[in-house]
Legacy VTK file of the C-alpha trace (Angstrom):
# vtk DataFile Version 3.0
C-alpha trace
ASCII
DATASET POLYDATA
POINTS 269 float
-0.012 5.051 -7.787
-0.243 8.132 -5.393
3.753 7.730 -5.092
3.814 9.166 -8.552
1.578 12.478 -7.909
2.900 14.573 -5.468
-0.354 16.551 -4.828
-1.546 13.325 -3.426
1.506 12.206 -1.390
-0.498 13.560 2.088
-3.624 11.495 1.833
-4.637 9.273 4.412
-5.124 5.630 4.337
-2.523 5.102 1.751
-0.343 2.210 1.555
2.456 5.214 1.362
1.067 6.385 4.469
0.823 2.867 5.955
4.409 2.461 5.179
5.009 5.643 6.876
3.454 4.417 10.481
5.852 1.135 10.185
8.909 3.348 9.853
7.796 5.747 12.461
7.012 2.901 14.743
10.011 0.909 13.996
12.373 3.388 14.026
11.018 4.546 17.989
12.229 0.702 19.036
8.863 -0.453 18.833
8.482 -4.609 18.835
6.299 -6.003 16.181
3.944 -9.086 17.236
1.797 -11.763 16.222
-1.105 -11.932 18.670
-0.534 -15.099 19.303
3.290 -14.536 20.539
1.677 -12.038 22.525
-0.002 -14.181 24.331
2.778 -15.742 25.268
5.330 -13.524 26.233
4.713 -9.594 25.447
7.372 -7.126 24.933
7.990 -4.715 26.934
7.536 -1.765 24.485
5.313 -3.288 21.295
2.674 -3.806 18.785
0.520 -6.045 17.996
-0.772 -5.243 14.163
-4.480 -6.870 13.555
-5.447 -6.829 10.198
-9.366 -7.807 9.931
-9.997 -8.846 6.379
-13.410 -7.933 5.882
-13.712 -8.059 2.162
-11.286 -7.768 -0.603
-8.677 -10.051 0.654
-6.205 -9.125 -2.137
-5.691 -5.675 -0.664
-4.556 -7.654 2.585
-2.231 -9.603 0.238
-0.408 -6.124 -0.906
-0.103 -4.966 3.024
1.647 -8.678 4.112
3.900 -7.938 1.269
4.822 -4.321 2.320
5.450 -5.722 6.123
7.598 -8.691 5.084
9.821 -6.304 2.893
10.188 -4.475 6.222
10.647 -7.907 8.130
7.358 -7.097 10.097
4.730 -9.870 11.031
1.105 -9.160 11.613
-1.727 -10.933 12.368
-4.847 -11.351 9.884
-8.325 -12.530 11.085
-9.939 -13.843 7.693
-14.156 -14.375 7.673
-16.207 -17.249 6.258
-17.881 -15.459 3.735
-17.121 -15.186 0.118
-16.236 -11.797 0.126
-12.969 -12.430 2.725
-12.513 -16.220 2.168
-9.398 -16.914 -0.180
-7.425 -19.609 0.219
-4.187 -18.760 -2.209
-4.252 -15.123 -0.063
-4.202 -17.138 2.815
-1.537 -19.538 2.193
0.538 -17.167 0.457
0.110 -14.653 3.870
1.411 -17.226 5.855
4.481 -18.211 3.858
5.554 -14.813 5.100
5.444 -15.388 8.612
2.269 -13.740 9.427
-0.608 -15.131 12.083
-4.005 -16.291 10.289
-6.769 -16.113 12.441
-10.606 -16.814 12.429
-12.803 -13.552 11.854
-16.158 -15.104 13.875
-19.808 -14.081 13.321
-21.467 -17.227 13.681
-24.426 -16.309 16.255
-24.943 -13.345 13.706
-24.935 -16.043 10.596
-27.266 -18.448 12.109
-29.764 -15.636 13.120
-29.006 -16.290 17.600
-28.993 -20.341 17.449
-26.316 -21.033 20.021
-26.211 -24.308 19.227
-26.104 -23.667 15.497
-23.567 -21.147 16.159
-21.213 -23.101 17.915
-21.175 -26.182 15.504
-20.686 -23.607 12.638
-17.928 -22.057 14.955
-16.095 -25.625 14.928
-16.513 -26.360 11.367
-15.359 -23.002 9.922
-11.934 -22.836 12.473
-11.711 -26.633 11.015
-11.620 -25.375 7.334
-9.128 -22.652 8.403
-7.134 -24.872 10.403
-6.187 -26.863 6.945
-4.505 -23.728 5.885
-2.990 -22.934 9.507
-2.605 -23.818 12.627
-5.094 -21.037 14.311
-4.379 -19.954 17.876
-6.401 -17.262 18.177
-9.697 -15.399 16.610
-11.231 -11.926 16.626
-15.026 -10.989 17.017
-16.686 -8.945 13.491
-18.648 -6.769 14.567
-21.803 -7.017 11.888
-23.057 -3.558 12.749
-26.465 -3.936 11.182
-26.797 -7.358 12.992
-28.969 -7.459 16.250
-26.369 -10.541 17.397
-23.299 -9.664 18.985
-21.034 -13.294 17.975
-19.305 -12.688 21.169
-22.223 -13.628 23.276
-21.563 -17.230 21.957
-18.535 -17.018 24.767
-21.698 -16.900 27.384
-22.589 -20.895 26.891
-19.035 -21.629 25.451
-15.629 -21.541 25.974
-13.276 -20.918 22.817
-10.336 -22.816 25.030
-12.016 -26.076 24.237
-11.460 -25.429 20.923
-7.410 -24.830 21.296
-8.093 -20.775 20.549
-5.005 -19.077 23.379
-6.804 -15.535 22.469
-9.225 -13.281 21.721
-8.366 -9.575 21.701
-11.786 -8.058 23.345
-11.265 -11.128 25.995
-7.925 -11.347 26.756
-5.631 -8.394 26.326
-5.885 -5.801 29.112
-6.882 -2.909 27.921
-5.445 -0.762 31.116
-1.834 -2.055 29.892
-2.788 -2.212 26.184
-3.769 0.782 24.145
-6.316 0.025 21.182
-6.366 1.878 18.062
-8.637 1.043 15.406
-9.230 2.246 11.696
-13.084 1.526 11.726
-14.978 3.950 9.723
-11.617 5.129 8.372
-10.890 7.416 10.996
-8.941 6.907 13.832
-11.549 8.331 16.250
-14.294 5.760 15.380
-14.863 4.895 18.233
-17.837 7.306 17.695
-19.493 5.707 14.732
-18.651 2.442 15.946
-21.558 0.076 16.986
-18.832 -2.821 18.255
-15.185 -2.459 18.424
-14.767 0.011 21.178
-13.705 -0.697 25.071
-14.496 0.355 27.758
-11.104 2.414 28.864
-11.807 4.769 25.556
-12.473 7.519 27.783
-9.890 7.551 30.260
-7.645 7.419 26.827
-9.617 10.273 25.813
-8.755 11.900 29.232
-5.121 11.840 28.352
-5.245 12.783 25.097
-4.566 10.318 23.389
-6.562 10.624 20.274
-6.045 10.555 16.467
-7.900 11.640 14.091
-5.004 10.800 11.144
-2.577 8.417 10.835
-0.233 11.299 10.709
-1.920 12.229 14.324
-0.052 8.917 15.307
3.311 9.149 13.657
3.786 12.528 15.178
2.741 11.138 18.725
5.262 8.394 18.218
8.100 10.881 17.327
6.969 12.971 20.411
7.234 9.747 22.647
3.980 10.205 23.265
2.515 6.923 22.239
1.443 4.383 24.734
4.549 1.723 25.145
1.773 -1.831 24.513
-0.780 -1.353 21.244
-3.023 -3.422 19.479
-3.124 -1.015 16.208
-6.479 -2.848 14.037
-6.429 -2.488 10.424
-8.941 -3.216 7.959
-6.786 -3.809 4.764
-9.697 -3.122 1.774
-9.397 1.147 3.148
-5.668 1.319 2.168
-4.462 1.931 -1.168
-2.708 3.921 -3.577
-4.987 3.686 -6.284
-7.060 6.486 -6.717
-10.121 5.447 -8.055
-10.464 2.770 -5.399
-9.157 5.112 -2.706
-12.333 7.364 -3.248
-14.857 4.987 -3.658
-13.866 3.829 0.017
-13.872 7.397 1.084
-17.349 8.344 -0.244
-18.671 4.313 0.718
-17.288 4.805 4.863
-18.580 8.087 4.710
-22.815 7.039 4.275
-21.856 4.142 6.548
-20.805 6.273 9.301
-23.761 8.036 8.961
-26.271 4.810 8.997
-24.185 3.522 11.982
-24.234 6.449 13.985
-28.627 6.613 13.498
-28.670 3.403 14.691
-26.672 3.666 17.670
-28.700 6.486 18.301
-31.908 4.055 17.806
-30.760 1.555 19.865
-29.834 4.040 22.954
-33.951 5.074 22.373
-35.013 1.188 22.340
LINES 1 270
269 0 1 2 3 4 5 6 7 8 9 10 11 12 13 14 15 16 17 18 19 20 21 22 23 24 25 26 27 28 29 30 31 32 33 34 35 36 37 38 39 40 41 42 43 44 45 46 47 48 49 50 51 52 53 54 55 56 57 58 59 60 61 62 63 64 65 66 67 68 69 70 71 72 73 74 75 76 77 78 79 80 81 82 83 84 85 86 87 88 89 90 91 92 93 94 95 96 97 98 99 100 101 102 103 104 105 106 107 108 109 110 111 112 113 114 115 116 117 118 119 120 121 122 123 124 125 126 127 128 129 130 131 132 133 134 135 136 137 138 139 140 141 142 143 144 145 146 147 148 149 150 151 152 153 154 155 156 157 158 159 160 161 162 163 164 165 166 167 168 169 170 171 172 173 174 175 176 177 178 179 180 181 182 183 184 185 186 187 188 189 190 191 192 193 194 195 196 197 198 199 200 201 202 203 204 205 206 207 208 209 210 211 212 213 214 215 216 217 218 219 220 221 222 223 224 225 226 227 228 229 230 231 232 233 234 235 236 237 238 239 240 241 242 243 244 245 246 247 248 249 250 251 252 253 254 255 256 257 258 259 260 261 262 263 264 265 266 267 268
């Protein structure tokens, strides 16, 4: 564990470090929510913790546990795919308290088929819905897909299928600040080919941007974070194993690089 070497102790993306932003944020009187509360009835000054379990669900297991010993609920937005799909992570998530949520890339799965996309939409939330009772889902982005899954919301309407939410949809982004951990940086917004809004720049504009996570603790000391987040996490980047810590580190690192040639292709195309 990185607790144990003290040389170590100011890495990023740590669950130490991790730790670290909950106290910070909790001890500045910040509101933890599910999305799905939010939705609801926001708090005045609060955040709303997204975890989007891409792969390697167990590392989202070890992050519920370190929020429930804090009595902190987050949401988690869990994929289809083998690599995210675990059903004993999922129950065991949600005997804590947290949200579970659907992590959609149907139109991307189905290769554009709308109406393909739409029935696999229905039977996946199904599936999940025998686990929980999901209220609201998230968009993956599928970076080297040529489908963005949210165009599906062009022919259909996710309220017909009881969904209250969808973050790039339905939280307003001029009241709600977005942080996000994609490309394990907190200024990925540059290297991302999806999850970015459109307010990024007048963010930018008043300087609010991180580039660690200790960027953000010291902006919430300062009172200088933003009183409404949506803070996204992607659980399989945080740990305090070091083997597995660097293998992330080297493996975001090439990926940034591939993502940010083919947002440059694309802008050519």
């Amino acid at each position: 564990m990185f607790a144990n070497k003290p040389a170590l102790l100011d890495l990023d993306f740590t669950l130490t470090t991790y730790h670290q932003l909950l106290q910070a944020l909790k001890s500045n009187g910040f509101a933890f929510q599910l999305f799905e509360d939010y939705m609801h009835q926001p708090e005045l000054r609060t955040v709303v913790l997204r975890h989007d379990v891409d792969k390697w669900p167990h590392y989202a297991l070890k992050m519920a546990r370190l929020e429930h010993a804090k009595g902190i609920r987050g949401t988690y937005y869990f994929r289809c795919m083998p690599a995210s799909w675990d059903e004993s992570v999922m129950r065991q998530i949600a005997e804590m308290g947290h949200e579970i949520g659907y992590h959609y890339e149907d139109l991307t799965l189905v290769d554009g088929d709308h109406g393909q996309a739409i029935r696999h939409f229905e039977q996946q939330l199904s599936r999940l819905r025998e686990l929980y009772p999901v209220k609201t889902i998230c968009m993956h982005g599928s970076p080297r897909s040529r489908y963005d899954s949210r165009d599906l919301w062009k022919h259909y309407n996710y309220r017909d299928f009881g969904i209250i939410g969808e973050p790039y949809f339905d939280l307003d982004f001029s009241r709600v600040f977005y942080l996000t951990d994609t490309g394990r940086r907190w200024d990925g917004w540059k290297v991302s080919v999806r999850d970015k809004v459109t307010q990024q720049q007048e963010w930018i504009n008043q300087g609010l941007v991180f580039r660690s996570t200790m960027d953000i603790i010291n902006a919430i000391e300062q009172d200088r974070f933003p009183a409404q987040a949506m803070i996204t996490i992607h659980p399989q980047r945080w740990t305090d194993s070091p083997l597995p810590w660097a293998k992330e580190l080297v493996f975001q690192n090439i990926k940034n690089l591939g993502k940010a040639a083919l947002i440059k292709l694309r802008k050519q195309a």
